[in-house]
VOTI-845528 format. One record per residue (C-alpha): residue number from 0; residue in three letters; z negated, x negated, y. Coordinates in steps of 0.05 Angstrom, whole numbers, plus 5000, padded with zeros to 4 digits. Layout:
<sites>
   num   residu      w      u      v
   NUM      ALA      Z      X      Y
...
</sites>
This chain:
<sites>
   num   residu      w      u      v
     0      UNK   2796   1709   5429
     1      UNK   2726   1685   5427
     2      UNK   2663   1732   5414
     3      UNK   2640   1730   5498
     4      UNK   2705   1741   5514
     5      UNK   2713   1810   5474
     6      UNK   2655   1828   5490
     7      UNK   2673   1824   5571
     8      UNK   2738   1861   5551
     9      UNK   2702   1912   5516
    10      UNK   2649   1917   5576
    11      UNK   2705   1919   5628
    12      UNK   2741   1979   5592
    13      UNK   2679   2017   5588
    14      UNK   2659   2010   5660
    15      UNK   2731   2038   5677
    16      UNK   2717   2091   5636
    17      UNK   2680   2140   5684
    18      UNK   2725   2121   5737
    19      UNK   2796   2156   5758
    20      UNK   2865   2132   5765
    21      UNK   2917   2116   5820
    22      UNK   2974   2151   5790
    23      UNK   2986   2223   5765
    24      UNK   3043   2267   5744
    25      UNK   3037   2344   5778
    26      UNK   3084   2397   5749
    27      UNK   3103   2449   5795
    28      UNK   3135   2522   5780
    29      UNK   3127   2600   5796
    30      UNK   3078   2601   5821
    31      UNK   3028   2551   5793
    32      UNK   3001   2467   5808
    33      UNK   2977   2429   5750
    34      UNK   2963   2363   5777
    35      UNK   2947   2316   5705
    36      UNK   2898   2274   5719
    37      UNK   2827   2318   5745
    38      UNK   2803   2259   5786
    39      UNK   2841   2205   5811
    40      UNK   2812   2141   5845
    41      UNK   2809   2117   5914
    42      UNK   2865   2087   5956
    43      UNK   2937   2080   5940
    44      UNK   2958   2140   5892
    45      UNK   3025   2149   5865
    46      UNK   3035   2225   5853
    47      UNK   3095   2237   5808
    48      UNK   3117   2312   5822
    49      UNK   3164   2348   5778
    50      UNK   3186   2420   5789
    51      UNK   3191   2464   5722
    52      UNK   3205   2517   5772
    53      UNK   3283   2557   5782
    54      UNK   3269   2556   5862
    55      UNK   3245   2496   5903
    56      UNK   3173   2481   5920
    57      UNK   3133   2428   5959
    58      UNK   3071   2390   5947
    59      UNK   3024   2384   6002
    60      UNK   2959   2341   6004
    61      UNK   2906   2364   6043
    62      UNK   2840   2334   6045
    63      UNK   2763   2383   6049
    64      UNK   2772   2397   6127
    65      UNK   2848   2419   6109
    66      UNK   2888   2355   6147
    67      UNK   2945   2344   6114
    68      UNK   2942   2272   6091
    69      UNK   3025   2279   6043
    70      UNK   3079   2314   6038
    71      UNK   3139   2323   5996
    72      UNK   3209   2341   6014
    73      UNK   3230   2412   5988
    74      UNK   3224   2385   5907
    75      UNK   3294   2427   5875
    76      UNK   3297   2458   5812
    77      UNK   3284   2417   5749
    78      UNK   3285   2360   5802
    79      UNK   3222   2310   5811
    80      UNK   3205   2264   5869
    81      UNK   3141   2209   5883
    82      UNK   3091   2218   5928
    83      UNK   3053   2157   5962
    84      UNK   2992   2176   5994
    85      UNK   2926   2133   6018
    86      UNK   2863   2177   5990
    87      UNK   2784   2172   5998
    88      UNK   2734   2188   5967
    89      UNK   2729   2266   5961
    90      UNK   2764   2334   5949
    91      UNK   2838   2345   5962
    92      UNK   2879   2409   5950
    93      UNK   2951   2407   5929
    94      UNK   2994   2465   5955
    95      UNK   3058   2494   5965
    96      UNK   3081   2514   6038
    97      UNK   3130   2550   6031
    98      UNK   3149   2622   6053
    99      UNK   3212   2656   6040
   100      UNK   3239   2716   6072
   101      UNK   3273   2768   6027
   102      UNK   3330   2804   6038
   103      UNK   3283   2870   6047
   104      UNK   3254   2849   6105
   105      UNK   3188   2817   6059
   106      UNK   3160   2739   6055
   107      UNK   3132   2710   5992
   108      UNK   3089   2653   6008
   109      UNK   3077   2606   5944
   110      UNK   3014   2589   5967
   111      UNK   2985   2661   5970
   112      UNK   3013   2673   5908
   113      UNK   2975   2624   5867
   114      UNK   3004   2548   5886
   115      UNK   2936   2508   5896
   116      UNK   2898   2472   5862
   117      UNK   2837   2426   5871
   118      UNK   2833   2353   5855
   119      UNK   2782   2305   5864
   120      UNK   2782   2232   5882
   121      UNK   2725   2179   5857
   122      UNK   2705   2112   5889
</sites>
């Protein structure tokens, strides 16, 4: 490789640097979202969502005004699916929907009890 060309190589890794990705692995459980990547980039993402969790859980995408722009089928136990979604610029949350009667009459809804978490998306 000559000099000008590892130096455009060099140049084109840093200016990718500061930007964020199009792919990202979430793990899932009771009752917690830990998407990896803190920013990914615009467009085409490919969200690969496992489930550490011993019950089932969903990932929803929702973007600032709280449209749902993805979801997943109910994700099983130790099970992991992909997620394709289009994304702009801006702040999505990932959730969990789901609420689950008890047999006493109660609902736990993974979402109020802690399934959320914010994740932004660069240009």
């Amino acid at each position: 490789m000559t000099t000008v060309g590892l130096v455009f190589l060099v140049l084109g890794v840093a200016a990718c640097g500061g930007q964020g990705v199009s792919n990202s692995e979430v793990e899932v459980g009771e009752f917690w979202i830990s998407p990896g990547n803190g920013v990914l980039q615009a467009g085409t993402v490919e969200l690969m969502v496992e489930n550490y969790g011993e019950f089932s859980h969903t990932l929803v995408v929702s973007d600032a005004s709280g449209i749902v722009v993805g979801a997943t089928d109910l994700i099983g136990p130790e099970a992991e699916t992909t997620l394709t979604v289009e994304l702009l610029p801006g702040s999505y949350t990932f959730t969990c929907r789901i609420v689950k009667g008890l047999d006493d009459g109660t609902f736990v809804d993974h979402y109020q009890e802690g399934m959320s978490a914010s994740v932004d998306v660069s240009a």
